[in-house]
N, CA, C and O of each residue as an XYZ file, in Angstrom:
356
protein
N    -150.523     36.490    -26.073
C    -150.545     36.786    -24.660
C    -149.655     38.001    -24.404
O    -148.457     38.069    -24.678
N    -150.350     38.878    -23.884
C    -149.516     40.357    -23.429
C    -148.585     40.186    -22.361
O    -148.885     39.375    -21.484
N    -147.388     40.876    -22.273
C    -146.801     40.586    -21.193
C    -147.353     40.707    -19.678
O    -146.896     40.365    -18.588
N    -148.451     41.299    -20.067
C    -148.975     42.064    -18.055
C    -149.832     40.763    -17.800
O    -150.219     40.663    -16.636
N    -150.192     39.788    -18.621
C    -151.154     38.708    -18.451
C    -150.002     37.789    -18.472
O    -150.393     36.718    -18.938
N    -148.619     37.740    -18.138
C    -148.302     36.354    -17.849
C    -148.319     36.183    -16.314
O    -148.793     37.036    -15.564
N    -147.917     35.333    -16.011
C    -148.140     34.831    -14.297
C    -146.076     35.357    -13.885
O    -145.179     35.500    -14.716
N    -145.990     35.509    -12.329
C    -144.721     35.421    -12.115
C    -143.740     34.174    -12.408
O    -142.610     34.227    -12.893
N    -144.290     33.310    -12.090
C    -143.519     31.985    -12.678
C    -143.134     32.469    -14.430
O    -142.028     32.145    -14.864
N    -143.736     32.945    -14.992
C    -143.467     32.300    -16.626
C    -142.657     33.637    -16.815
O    -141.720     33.641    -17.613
N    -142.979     34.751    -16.123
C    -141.923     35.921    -16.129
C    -140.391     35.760    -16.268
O    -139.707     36.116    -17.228
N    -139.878     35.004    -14.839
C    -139.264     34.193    -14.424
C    -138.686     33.467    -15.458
O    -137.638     33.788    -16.018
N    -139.201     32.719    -15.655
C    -138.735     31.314    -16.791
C    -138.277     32.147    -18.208
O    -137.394     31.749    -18.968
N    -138.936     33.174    -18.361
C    -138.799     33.651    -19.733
C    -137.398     34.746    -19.494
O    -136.712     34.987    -20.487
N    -137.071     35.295    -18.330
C    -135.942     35.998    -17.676
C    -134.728     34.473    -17.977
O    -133.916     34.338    -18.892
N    -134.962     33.770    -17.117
C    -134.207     32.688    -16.849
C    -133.467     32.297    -18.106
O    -132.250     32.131    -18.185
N    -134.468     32.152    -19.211
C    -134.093     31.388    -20.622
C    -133.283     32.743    -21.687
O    -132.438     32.527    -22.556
N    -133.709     33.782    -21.386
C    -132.656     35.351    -21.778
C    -131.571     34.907    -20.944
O    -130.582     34.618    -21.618
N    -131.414     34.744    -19.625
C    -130.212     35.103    -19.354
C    -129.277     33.588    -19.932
O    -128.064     33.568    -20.142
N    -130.044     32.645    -20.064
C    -129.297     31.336    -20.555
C    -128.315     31.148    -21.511
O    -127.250     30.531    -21.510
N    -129.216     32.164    -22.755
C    -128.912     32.493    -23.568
C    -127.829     33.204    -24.110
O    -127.128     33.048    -25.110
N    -127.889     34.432    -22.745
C    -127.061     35.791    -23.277
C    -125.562     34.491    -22.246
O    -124.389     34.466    -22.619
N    -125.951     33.872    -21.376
C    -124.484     33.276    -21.046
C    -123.904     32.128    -22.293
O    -122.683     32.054    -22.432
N    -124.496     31.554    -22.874
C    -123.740     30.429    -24.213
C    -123.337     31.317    -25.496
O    -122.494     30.908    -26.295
N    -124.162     32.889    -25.686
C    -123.600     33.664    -26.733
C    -122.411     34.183    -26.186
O    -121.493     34.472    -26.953
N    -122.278     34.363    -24.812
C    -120.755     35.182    -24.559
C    -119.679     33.694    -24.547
O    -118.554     33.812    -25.033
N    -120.016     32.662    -24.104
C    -118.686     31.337    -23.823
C    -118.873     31.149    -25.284
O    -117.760     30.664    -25.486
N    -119.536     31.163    -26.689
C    -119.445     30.908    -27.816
C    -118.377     32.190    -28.545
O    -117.665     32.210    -29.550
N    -118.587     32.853    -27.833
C    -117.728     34.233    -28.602
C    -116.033     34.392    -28.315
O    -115.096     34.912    -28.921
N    -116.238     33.484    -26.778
C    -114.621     33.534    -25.928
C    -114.133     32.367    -26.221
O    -112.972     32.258    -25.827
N    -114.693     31.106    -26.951
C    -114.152     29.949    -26.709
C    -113.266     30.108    -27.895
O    -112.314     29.333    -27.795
N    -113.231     30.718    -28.819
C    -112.302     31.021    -30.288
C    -111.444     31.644    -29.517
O    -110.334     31.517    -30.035
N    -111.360     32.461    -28.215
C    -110.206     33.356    -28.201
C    -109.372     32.437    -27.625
O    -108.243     32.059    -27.936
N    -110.554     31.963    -26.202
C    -109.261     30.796    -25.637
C    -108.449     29.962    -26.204
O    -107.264     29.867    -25.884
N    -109.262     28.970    -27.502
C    -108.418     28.176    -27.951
C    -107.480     28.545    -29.232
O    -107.202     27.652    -30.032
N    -107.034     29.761    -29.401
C    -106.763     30.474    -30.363
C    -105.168     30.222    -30.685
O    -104.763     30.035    -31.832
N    -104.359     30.240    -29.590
C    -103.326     29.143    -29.679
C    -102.504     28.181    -30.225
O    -101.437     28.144    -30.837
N    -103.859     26.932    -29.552
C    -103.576     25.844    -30.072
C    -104.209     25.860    -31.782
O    -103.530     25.356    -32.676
N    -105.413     26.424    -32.041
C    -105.969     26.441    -33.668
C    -104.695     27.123    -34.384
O    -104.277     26.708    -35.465
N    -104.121     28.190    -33.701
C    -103.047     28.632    -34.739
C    -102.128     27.822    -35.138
O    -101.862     27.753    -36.338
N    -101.291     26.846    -33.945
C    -100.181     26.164    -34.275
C    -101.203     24.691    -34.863
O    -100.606     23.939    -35.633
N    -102.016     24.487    -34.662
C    -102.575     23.414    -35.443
C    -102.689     23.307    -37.209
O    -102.580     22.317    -37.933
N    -102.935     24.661    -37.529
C    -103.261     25.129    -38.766
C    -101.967     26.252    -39.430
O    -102.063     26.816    -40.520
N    -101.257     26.332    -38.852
C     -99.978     26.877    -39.017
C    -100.261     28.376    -39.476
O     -99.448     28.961    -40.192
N    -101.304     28.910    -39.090
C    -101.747     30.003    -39.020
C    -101.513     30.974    -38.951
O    -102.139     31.300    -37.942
N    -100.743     32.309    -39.486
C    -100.187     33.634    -39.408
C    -101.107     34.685    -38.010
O    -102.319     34.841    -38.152
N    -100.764     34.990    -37.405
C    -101.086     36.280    -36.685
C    -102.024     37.425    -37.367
O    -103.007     37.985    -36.880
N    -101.582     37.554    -38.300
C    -102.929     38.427    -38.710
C    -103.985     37.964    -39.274
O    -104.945     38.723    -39.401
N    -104.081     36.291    -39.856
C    -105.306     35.596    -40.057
C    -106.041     35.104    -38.667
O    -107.252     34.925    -38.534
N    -105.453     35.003    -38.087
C    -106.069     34.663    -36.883
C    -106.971     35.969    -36.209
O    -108.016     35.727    -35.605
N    -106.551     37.127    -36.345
C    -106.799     38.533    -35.853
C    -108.002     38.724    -36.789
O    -109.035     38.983    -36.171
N    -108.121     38.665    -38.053
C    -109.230     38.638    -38.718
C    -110.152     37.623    -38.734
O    -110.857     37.661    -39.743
N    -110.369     36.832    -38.062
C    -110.807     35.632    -37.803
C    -111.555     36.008    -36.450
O    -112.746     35.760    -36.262
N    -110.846     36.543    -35.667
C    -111.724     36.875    -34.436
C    -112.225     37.971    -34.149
O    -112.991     38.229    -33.221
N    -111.622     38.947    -35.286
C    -112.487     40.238    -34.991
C    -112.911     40.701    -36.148
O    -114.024     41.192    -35.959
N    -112.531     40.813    -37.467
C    -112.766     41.165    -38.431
C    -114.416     40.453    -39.288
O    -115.559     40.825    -39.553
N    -113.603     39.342    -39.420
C    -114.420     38.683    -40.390
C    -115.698     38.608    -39.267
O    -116.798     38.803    -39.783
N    -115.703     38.329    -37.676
C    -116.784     38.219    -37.272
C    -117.513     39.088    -37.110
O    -118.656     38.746    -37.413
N    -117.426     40.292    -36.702
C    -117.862     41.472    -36.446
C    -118.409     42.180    -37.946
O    -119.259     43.070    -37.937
N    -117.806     41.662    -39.204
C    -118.551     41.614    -40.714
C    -119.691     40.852    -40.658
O    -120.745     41.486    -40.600
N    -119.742     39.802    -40.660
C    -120.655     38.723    -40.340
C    -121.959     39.093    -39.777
O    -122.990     39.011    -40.445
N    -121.926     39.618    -38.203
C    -122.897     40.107    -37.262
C    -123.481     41.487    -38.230
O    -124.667     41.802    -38.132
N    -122.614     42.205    -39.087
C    -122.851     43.469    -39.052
C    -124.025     43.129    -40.691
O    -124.999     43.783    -41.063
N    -123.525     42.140    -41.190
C    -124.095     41.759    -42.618
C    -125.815     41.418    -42.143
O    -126.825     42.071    -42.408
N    -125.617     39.789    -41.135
C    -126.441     39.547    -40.675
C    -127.417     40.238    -40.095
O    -128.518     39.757    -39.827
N    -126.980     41.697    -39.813
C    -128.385     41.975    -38.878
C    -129.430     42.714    -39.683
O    -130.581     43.007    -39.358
N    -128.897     42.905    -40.595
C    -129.581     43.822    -41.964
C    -130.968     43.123    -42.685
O    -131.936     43.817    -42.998
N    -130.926     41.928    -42.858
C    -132.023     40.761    -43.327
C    -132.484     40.664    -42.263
O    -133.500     41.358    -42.283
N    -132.309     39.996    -40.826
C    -132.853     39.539    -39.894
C    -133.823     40.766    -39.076
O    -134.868     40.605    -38.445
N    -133.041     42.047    -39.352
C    -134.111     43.420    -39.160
C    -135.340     43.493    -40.176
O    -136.477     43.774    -39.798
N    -135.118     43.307    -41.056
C    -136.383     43.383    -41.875
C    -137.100     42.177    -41.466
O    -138.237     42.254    -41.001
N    -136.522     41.128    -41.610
C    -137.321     40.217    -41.464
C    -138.299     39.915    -39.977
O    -139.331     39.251    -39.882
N    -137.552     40.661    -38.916
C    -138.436     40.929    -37.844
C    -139.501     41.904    -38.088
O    -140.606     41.432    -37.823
N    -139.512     42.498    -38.294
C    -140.740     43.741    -39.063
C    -141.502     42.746    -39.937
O    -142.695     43.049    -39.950
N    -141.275     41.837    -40.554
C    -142.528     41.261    -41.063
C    -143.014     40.003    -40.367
O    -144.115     39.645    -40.786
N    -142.627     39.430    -39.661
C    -143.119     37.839    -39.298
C    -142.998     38.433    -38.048
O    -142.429     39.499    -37.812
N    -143.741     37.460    -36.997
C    -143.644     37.756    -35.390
C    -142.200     37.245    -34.921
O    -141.571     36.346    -35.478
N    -141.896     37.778    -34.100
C    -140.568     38.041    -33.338
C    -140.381     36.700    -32.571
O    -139.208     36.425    -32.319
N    -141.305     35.837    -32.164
C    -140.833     35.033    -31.453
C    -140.475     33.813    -32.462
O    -139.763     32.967    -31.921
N    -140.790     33.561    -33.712
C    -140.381     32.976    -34.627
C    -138.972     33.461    -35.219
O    -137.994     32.720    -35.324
N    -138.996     34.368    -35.468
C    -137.655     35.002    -35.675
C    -136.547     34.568    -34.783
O    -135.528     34.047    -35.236
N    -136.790     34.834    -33.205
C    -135.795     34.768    -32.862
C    -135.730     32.581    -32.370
O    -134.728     31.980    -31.982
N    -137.024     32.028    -32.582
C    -136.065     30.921    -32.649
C    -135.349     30.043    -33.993
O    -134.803     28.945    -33.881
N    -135.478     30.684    -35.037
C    -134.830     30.461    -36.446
C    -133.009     31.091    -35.603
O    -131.972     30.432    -35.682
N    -133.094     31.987    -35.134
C    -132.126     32.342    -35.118
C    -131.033     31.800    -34.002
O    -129.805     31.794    -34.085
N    -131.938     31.323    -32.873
C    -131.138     29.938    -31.882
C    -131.152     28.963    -32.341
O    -130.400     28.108    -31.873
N    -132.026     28.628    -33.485
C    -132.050     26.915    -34.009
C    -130.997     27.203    -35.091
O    -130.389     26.137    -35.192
N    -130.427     28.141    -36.010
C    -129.526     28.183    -36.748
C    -127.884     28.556    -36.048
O    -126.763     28.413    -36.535
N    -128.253     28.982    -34.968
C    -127.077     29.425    -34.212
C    -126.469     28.013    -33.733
O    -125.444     27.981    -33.052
């Protein structure tokens, strides 16, 4: 189904479920900072492991990850792709 053949409702719904989305990827990204704190003194944690922990190692991670998941969108359809990638998230 092309996008100019969906109805306004499913426009909508399909807007609705992006923006759902893009709000649990940003409270998933801040909830490490907020509780960052208490995980340190829990785990007796140094300051600069913690610093690589929230920016380093993740921002490696995203940067590793997007390299496979680009190719792999170029071969399989995209809407499969991207729910492997909310069902693994």
């Amino acid at each position: 189904m092309r996008a100019s053949e969906w109805t306004a409702a499913q426009r909508h719904g399909a807007m609705l479920l992006v923006c759902l989305v893009g709000v649990f990827n940003l409270i998933d990204r801040q909830i490490m900072t907020i509780l960052l704190e208490p995980i340190k003194l829990e785990f007796g944690a140094s300051d600069t492991y913690m610093g690589l922990l929230t920016g380093g190692i993740f921002a490696l991670f995203y940067a590793l990850a997007s390299i496979p998941l680009a190719r792999l969108a170029d071969r399989v359809p995209r809407k499969i792709v991207i729910a492997g990638s909310l069902g693994a998230w």
